[in-house]
C-alpha positions as CSV (number, residue, x, y, z in Angstrom):
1,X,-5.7,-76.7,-42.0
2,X,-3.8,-73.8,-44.0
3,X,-2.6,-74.9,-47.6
4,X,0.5,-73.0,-48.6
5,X,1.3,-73.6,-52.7
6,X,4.4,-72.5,-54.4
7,X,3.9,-71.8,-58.1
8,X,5.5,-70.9,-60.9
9,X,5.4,-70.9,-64.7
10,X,8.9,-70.5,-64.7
11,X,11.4,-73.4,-63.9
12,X,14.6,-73.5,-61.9
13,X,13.4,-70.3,-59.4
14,X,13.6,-72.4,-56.2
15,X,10.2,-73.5,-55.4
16,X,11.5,-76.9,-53.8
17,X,14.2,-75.0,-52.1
18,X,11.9,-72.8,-50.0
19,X,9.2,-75.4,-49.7
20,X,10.8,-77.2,-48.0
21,X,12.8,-74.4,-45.6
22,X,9.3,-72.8,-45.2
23,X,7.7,-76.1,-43.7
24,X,10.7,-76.6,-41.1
25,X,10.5,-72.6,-40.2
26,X,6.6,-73.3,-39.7
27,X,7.4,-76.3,-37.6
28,X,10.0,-74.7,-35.2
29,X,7.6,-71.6,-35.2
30,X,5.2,-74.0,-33.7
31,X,2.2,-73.8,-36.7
32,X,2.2,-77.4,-37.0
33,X,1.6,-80.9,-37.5
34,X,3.3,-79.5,-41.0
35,X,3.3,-81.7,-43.5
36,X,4.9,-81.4,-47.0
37,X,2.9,-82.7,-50.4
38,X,4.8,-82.5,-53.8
39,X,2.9,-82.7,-57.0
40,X,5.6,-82.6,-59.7
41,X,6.6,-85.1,-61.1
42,X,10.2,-84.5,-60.7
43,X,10.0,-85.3,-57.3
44,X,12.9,-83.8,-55.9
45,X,10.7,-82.3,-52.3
46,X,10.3,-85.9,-51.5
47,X,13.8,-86.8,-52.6
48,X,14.7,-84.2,-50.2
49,X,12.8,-85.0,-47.4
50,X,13.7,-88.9,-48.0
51,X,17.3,-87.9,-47.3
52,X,16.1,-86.5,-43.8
53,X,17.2,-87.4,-40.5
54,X,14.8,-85.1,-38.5
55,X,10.8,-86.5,-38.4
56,X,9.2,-83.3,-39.2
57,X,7.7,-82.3,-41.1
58,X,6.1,-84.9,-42.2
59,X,5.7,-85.8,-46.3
60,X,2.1,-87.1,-47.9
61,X,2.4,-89.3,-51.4
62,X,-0.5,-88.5,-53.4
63,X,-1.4,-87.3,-57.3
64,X,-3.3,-84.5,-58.6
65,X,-6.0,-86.6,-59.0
66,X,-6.1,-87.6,-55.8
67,X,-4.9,-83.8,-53.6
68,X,-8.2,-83.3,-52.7
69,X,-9.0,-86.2,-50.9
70,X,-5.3,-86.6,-49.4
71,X,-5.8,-82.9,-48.0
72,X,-9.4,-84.3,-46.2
73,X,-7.4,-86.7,-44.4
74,X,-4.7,-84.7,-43.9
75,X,-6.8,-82.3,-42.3
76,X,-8.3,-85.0,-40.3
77,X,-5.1,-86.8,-39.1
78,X,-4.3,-83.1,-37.6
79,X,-2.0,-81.4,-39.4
80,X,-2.6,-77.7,-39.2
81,X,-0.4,-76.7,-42.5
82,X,0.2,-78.1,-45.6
83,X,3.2,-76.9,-48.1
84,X,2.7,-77.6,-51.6
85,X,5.1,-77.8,-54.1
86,X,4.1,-78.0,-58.0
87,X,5.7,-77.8,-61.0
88,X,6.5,-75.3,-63.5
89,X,4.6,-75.3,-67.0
90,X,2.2,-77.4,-66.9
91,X,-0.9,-74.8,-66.5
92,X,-3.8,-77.4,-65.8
93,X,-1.9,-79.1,-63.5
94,X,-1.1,-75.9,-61.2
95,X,-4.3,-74.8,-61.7
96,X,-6.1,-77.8,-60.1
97,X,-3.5,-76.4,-57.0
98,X,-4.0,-73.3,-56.9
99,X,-7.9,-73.8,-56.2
100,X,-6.9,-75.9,-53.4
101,X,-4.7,-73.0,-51.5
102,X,-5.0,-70.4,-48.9
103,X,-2.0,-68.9,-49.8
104,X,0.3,-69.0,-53.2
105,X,4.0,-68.2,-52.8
106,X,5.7,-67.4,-55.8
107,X,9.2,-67.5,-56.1
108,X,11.4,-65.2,-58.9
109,X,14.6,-64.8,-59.8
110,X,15.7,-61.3,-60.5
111,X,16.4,-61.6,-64.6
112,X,14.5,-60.4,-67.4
113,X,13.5,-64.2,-68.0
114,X,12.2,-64.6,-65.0
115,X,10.3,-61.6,-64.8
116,X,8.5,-62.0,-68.4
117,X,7.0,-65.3,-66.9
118,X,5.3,-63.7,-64.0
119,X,2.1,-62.5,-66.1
120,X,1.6,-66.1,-67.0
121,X,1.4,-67.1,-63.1
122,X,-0.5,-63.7,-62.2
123,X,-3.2,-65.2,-65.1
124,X,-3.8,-68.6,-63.2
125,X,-3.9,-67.3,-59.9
126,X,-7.1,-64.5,-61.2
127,X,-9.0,-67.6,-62.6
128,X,-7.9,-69.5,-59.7
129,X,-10.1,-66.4,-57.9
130,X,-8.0,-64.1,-57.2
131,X,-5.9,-65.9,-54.4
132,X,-3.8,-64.1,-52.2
133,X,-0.3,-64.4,-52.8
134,X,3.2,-62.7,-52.3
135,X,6.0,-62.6,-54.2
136,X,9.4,-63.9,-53.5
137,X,12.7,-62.6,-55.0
138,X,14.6,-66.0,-55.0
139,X,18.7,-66.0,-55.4
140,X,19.7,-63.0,-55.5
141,X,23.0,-61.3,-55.8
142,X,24.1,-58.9,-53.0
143,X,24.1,-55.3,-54.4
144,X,22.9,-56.5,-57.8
145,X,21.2,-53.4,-59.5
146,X,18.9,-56.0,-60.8
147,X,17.5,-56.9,-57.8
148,X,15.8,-53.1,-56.9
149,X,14.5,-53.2,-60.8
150,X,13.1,-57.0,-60.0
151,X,11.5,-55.4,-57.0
152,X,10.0,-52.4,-58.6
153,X,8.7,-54.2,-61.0
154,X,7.1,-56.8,-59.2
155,X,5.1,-54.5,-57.0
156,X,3.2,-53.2,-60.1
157,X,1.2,-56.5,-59.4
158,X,1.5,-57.7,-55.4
159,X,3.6,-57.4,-52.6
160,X,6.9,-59.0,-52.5
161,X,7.6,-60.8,-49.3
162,X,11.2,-60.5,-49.0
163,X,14.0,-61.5,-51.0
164,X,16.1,-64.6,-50.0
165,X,20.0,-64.1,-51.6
166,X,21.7,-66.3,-53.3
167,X,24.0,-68.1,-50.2
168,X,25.9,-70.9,-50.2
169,X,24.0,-72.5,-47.2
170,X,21.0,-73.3,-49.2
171,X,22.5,-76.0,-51.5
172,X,24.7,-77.2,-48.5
173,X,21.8,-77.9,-46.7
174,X,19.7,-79.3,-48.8
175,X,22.5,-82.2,-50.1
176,X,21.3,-84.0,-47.2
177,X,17.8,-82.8,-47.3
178,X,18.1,-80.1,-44.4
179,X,17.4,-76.4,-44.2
180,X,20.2,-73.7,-43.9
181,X,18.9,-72.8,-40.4
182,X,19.5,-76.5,-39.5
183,X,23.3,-76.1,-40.7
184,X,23.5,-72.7,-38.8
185,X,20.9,-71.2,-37.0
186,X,22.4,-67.9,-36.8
187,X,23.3,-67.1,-40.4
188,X,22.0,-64.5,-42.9
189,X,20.2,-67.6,-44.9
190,X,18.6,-69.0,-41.8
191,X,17.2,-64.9,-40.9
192,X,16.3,-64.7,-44.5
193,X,14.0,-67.4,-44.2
194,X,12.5,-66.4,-41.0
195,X,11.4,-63.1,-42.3
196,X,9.6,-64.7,-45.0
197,X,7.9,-66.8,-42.9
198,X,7.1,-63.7,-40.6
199,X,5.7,-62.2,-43.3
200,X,3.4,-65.4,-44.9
201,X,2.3,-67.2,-40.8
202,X,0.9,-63.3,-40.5
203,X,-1.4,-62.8,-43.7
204,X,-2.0,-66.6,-44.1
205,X,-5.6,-67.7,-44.7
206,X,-6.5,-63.9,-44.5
207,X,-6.7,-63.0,-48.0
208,X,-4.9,-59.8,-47.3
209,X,-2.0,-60.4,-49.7
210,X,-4.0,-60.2,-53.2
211,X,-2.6,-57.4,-55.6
């Protein structure tokens, strides 16, 4: 069973919002049983996925404490990919995570903010061994001069998967806890997300992605 993790130090970059669109691409991609776990405490993956009609993917309950064991089962109930969702600040806690994964995601938005927190991250993934990860530039304006500085600057330290624009179908979606592909299969959010998965399904587990 792959574990995919999505970590930040940095709050409000869309970590929930792509966890979850990334465990429905890996579904209809056929890489599943996937199965969605959320480990901060806000909760709001499994509020999402509690206002879903569709079954999958499916959503585990556990703690930190517990991830280990509830990723044993997992594993032995089937499922073939895991998406993790954690929350931002809370260093021990996302380090506990990160030793668990296969592959880190982690989301940015292009702003100075944003891009100050990234060494903070880069620090726990190195102790977490050096796990492979990619970056994602997360809600981004179309033709934004910030974006190609974002990018550059990013690369210094790892490859950046893609970068997901800030569209209207993602919050759309996700009031009733779907996916923008769900809402429209054929729009530029929906092929966003596709690439990235493209991009993550390919290296994942490989270890090919480390800076």
């Amino acid at each position: 069973m792959q574990k995919l993790v999505l970590a930040s130090q940095k709050g409000g970059v869309g970590k929930t919002t792509l966890a979850l669109h990334l465990a429905v691409a890996a579904h209809e991609a056929g890489a599943g049983p996937v199965v969605m776990v959320d480990v901060d405490p806000q909760g709001s993956l499994a509020a999402a996925w509690n206002l879903r009609k569709a079954e999958h993917p499916a959503m585990a309950s556990t703690t930190i404490a517990e991830l280990g064991a509830t990723l044993a089962d997992l594993e032995a109930d089937g499922f073939k990919l895991v998406v993790i969702d954690t929350p931002p600040a809370i260093t021990a806690t996302i380090s506990s995570v990160l030793d668990l994964a296969d592959m880190v995601v982690v989301p940015t938005r292009p702003s100075p903010i944003d891009l100050h927190s990234i060494g903070a991250t880069l620090d726990l993934l190195e102790q977490a061994g050096n796990k492979p990860f990619f970056f994602v530039i997360n809600s981004a304006k179309p033709k934004a001069r910030l974006v190609q500085q974002t990018l550059t600057a990013l690369a210094q330290h790892g490859r950046v998967a893609t970068t997901i624009f800030d569209r209207v179908d993602f919050p759309t979606a996700m009031i009733d806890g779907r996916t923008a592909g769900e809402i429209d299969p054929k729009g530029k959010a929906a092929a966003e997300i596709e690439e990235l998965w493209a991009v993550i399904s390919k290296k994942l587990g490989k270890g090919e992605a480390k800076r």
